[in-house]
C-alpha positions as CSV (number, residue, x, y, z in Angstrom):
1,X,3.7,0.3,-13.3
2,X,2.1,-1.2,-10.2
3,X,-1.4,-1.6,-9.3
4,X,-2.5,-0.4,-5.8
5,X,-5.0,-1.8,-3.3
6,X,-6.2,-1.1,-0.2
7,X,-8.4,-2.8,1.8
8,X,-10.5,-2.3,5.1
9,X,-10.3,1.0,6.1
10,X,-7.4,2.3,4.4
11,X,-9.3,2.6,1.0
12,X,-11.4,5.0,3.3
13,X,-8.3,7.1,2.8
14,X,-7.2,6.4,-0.4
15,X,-9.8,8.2,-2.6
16,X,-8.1,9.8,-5.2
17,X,-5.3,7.8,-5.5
18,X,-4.0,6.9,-8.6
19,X,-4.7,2.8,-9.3
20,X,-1.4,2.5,-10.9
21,X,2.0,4.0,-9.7
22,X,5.5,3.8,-10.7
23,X,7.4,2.5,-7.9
24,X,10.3,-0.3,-7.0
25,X,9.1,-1.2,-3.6
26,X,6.2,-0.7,-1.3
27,X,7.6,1.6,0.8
28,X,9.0,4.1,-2.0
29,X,5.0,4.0,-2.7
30,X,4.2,5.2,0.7
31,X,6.7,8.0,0.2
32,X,5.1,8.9,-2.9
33,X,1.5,9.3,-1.2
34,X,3.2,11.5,2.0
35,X,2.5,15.0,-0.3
36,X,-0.6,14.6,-1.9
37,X,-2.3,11.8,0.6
38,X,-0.8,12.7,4.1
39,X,-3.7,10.3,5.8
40,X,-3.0,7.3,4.0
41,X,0.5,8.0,4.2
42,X,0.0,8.0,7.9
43,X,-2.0,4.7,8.0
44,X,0.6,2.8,5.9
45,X,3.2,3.8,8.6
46,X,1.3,1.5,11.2
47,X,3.0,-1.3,12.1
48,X,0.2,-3.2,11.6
49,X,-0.4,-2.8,8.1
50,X,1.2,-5.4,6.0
51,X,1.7,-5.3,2.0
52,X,1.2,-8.2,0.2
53,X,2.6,-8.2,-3.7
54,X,0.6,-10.9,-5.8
55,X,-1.0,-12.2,-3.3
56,X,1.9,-13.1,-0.8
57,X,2.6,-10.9,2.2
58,X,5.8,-9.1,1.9
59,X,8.3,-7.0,3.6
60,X,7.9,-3.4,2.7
61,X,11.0,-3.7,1.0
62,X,10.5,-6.0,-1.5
63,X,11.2,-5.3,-5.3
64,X,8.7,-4.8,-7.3
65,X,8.4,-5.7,-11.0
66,X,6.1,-4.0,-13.5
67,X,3.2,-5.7,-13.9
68,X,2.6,-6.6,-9.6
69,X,-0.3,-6.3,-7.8
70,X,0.0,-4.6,-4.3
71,X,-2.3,-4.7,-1.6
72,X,-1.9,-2.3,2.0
73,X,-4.0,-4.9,4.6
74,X,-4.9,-3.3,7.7
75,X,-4.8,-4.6,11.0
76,X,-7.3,-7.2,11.1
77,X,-9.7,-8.2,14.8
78,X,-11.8,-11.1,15.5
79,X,-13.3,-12.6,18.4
């Protein structure tokens, strides 16, 4: 099991989703979410939303072991 978080306003989306998930990569977690959290689902897809595992970004791809933390970042602005 992995534990999710989201941050900015993709936890705006994520209520109700479990805190731990089986999965071996972020985006098989994504796929998960696309029945029972189309939203979120839909926000992950953004280009701009990067995962970071333990603290390190990531590429969606990246294999997961049980016991990792993973975090959906949204698009971030500044001025």
């Amino acid at each position: 099991m992995v534990k999710l978080l989201f941050f900015g306003r993709l936890s705006d989306y994520a209520n109700g989703v479990p805190t731990q998930i089986q999965a071996s990569t972020a985006a098989e977690i994504r796929q998960q979410l696309v029945t029972e959290h189309p939203l979120l689902a839909t926000e992950l897809s953004e280009p701009q939303v990067l995962v970071a595992v333990n603290k390190q970004i990531v590429d969606w791809q990246q294999a997961l072991q049980d016991g990792d933390e993973v975090a959906f970042l949204p698009p971030v602005t500044g001025g």
